[in-house]
Structure formats: structure tokens, C-alpha cells
Z-matrix of the N, CA and C atoms (Angstrom, degrees):
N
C 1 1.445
C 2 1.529 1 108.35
N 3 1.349 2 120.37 1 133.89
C 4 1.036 3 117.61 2 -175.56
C 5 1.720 4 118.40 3 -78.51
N 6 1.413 5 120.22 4 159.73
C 7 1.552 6 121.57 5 -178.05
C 8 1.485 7 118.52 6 -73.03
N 9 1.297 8 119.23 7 139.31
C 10 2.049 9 113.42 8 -165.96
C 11 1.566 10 72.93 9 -92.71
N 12 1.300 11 95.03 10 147.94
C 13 1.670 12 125.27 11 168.08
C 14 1.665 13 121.30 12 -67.98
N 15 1.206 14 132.12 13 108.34
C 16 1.168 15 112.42 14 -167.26
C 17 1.972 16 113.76 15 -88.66
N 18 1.099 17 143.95 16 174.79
C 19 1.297 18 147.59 17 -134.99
C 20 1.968 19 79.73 18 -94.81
N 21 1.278 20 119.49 19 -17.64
C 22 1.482 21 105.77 20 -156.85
C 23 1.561 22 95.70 21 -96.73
N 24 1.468 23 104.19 22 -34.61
C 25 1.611 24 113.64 23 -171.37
C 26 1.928 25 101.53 24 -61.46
N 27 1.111 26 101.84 25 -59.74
C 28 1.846 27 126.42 26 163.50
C 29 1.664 28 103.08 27 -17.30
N 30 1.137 29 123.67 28 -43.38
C 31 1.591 30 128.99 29 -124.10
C 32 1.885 31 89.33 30 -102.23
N 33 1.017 32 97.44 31 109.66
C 34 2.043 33 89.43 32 171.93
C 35 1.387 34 106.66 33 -74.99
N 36 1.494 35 98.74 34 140.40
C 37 1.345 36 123.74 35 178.84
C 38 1.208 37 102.19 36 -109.29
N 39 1.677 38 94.80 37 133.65
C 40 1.624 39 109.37 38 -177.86
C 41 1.926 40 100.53 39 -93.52
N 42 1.104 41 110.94 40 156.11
C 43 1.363 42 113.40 41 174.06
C 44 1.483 43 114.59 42 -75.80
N 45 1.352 44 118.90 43 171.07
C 46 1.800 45 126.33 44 -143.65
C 47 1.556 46 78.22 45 -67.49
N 48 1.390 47 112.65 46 -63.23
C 49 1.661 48 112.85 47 -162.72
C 50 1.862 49 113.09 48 -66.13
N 51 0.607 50 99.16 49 -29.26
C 52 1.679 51 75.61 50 179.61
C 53 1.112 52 99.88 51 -97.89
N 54 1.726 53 153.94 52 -16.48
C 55 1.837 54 127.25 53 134.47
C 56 1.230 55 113.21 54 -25.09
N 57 1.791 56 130.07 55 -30.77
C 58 1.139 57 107.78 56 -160.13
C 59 1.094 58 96.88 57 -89.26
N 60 1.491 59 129.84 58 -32.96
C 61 1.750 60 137.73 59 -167.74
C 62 1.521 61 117.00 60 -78.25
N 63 0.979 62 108.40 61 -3.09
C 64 1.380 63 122.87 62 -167.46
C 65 1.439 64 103.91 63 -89.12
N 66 1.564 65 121.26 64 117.66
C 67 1.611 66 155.63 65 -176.94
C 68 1.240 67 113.78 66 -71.24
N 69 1.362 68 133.03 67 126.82
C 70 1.539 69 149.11 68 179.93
C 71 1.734 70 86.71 69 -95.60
N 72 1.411 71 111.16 70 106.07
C 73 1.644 72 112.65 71 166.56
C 74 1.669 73 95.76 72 -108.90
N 75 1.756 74 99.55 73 117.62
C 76 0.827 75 111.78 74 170.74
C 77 1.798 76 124.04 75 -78.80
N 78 1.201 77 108.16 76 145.90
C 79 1.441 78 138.70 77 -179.85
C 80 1.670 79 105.08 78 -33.12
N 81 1.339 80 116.55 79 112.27
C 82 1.855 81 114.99 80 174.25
C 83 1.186 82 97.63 81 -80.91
N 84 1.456 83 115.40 82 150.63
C 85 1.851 84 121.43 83 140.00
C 86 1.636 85 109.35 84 -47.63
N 87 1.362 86 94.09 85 128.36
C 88 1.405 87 101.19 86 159.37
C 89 1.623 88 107.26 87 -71.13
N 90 1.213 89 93.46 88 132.44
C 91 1.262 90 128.08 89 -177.98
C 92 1.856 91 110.83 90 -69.55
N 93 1.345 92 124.59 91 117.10
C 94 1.824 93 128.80 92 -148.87
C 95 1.605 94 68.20 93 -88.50
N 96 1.603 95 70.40 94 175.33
C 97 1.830 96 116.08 95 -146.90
C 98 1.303 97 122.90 96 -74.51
N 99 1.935 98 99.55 97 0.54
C 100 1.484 99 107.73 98 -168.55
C 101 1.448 100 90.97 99 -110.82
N 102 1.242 101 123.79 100 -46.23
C 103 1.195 102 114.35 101 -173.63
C 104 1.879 103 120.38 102 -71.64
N 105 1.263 104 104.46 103 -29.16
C 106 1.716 105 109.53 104 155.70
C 107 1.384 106 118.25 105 -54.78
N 108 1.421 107 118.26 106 -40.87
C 109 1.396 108 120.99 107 169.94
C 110 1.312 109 119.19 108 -65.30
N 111 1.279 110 130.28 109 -18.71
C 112 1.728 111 129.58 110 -175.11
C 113 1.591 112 82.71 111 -103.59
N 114 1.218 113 140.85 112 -7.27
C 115 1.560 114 115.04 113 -178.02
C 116 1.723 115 104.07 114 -100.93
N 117 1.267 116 98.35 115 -19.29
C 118 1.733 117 99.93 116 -179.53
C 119 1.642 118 110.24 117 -76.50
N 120 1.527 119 109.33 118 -23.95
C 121 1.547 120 117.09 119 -170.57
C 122 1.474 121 105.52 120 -90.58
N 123 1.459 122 116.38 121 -28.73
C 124 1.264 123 115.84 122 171.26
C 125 1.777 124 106.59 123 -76.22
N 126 0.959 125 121.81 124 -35.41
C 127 1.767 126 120.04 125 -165.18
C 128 1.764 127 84.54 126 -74.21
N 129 1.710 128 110.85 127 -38.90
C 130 2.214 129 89.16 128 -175.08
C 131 1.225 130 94.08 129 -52.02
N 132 1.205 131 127.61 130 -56.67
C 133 1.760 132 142.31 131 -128.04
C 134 1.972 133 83.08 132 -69.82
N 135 1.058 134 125.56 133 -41.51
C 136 1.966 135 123.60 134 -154.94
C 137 1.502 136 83.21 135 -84.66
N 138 1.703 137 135.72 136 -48.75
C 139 1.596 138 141.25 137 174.64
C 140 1.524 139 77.17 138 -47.04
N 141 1.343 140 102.87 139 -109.06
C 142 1.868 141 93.47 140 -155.36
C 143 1.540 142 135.43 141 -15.04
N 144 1.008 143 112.36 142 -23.78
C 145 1.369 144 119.82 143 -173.91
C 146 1.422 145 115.09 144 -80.04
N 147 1.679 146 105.85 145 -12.06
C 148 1.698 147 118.79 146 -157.24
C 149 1.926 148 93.45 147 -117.34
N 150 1.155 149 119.89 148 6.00
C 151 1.743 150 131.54 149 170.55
C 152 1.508 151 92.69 150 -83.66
N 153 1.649 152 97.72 151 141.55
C 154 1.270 153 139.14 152 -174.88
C 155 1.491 154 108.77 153 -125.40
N 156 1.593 155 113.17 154 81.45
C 157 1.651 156 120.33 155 -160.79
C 158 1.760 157 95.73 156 -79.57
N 159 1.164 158 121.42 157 143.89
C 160 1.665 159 124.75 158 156.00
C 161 1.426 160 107.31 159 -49.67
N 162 1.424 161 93.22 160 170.96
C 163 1.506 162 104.02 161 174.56
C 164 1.408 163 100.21 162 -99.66
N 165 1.467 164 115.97 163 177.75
C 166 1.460 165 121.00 164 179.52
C 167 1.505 166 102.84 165 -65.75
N 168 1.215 167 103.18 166 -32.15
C 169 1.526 168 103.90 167 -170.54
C 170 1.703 169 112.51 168 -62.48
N 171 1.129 170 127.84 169 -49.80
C 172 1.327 171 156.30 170 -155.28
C 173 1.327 172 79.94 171 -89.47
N 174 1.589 173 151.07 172 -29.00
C 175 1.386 174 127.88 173 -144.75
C 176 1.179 175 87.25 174 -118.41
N 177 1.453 176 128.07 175 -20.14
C 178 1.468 177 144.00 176 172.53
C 179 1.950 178 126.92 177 -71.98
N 180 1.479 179 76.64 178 -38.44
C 181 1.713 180 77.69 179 144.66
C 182 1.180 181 143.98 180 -124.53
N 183 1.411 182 99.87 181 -11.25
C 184 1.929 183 92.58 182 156.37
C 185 1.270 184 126.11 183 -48.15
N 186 1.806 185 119.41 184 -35.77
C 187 1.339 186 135.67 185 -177.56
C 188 1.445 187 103.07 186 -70.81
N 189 1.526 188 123.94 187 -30.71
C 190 1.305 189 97.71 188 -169.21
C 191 1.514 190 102.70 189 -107.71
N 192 1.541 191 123.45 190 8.32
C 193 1.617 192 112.82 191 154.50
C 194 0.956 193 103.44 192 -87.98
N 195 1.546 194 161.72 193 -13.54
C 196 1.532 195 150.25 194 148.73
C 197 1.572 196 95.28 195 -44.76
N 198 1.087 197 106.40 196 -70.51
C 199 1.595 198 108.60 197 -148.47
C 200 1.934 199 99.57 198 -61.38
N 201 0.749 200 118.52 199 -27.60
C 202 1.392 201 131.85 200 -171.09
C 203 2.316 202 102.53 201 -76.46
N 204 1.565 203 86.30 202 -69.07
C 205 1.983 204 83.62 203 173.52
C 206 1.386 205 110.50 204 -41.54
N 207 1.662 206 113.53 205 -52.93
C 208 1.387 207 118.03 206 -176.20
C 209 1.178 208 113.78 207 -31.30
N 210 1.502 209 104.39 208 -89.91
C 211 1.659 210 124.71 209 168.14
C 212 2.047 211 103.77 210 -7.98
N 213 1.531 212 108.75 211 -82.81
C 214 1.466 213 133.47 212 -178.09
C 215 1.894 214 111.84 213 -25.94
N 216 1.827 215 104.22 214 -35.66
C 217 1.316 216 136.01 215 -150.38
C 218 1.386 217 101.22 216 -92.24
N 219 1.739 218 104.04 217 -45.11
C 220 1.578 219 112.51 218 -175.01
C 221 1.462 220 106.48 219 -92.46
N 222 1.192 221 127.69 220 -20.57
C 223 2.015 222 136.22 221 171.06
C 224 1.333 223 102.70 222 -59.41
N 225 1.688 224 120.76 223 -42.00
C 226 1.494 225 114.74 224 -162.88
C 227 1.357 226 90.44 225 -95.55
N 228 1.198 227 131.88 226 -40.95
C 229 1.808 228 109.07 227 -173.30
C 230 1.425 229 106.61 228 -69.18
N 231 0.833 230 131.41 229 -46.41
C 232 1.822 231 151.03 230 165.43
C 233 1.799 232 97.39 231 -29.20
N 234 0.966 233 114.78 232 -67.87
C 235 1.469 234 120.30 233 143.95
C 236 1.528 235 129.29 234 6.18
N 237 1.533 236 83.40 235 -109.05
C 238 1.274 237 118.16 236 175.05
C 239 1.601 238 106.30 237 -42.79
N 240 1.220 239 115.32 238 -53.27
C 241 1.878 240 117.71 239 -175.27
C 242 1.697 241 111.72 240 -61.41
N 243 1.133 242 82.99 241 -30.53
C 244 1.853 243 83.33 242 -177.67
C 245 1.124 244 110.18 243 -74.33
N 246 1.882 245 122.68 244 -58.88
C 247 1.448 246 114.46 245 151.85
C 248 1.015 247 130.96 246 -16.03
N 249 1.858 248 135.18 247 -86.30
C 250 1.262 249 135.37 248 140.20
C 251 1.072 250 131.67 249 24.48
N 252 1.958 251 108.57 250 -72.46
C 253 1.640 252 115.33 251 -169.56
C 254 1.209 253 102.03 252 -85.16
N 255 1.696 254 141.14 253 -19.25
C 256 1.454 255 141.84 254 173.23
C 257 1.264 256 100.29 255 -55.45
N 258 1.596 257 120.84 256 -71.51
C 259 1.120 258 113.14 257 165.94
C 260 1.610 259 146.74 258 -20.09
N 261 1.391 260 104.19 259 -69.53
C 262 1.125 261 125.18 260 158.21
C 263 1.810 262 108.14 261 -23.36
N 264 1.565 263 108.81 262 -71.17
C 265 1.211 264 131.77 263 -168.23
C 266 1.469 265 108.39 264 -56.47
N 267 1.139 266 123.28 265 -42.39
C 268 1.449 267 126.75 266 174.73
C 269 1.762 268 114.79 267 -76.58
N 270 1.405 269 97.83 268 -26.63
C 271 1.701 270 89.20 269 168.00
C 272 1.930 271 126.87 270 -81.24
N 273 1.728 272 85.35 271 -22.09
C 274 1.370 273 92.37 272 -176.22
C 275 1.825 274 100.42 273 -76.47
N 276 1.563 275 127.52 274 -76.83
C 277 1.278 276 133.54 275 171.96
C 278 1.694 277 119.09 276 -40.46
């Protein structure tokens, strides 16, 4: 049976010198609710700027192969259900 690992074995050990180099960064104030709010509206505002919109053209036909499969998508199940319930209907009567 193999040995369970204990939490100390688990634990990476840093070498003597960089324990010693190693920095206590102390704890900031969270920063209030107005000034988090102008940094979240500025970070959309730098995102927006980095969108790559279609052209009308490109937005004109993506819309009309959606709208078109749809249509194609709802004819064959529309279909298919009516088939189905005939069926159905002739096994039940």
C-alpha cells in the first residue's frame, strides 16, 4: 500500500536564500466604490475600442443564413411531427 502524503511533505520549500529575499507586501485599502466604478468604466471604454464590428454587408448576411436555417429547421420538424402524430393516430384508432 502506498504512503498518504502528509501536508508538510506536500509543502514546497523555498531555498535558504530566497526565504531570506522574500518581501512582506503589505495589505492596500480597498479602494471605495466610486473610484472602482470609474476604473471598471474606463477598462469597458479601452475593451471597446479593441472590437472589430462587421460590415453591413457581412451583418446582412449572417442574418439572413440564421434566419433562412431557422425557417429550413422549423419546415422539417413541422414535418416530421405531423408524420409522427398520423402515425401515432393510426396506431392508436
Amino acid at each position: 500500500m502506498a504512503k498518504r502524503r502528509t501536508r508538510k511533505k506536500r509543502a514546497l520549500k523555498l531555498p535558504p536564500e530566497a526565504e531570506k529575499s522574500a518581501k512582506v507586501v503589505p495589505l492596500q485599502k480597498e479602494a471605495n466604490f466610486i473610484t472602482r466604478a470609474k476604473q471598471f468604466l474606463y477598462e469597458v471604454k479601452v475593451e471597446f475600442k479593441k472590437i472589430t464590428w462587421p460590415s453591413r454587408k457581412e451583418t446582412v448576411a449572417t442574418t439572413t443564413a440564421v434566419i433562412s436555417f431557422t425557417l429550413f429547421i422549423a419546415f422539417y420538424l413541422g414535418m416530421v411531427d405531423a408524420i409522427l402524430s398520423k402515425i401515432v393516430q393510426w396506431l392508436v384508432y
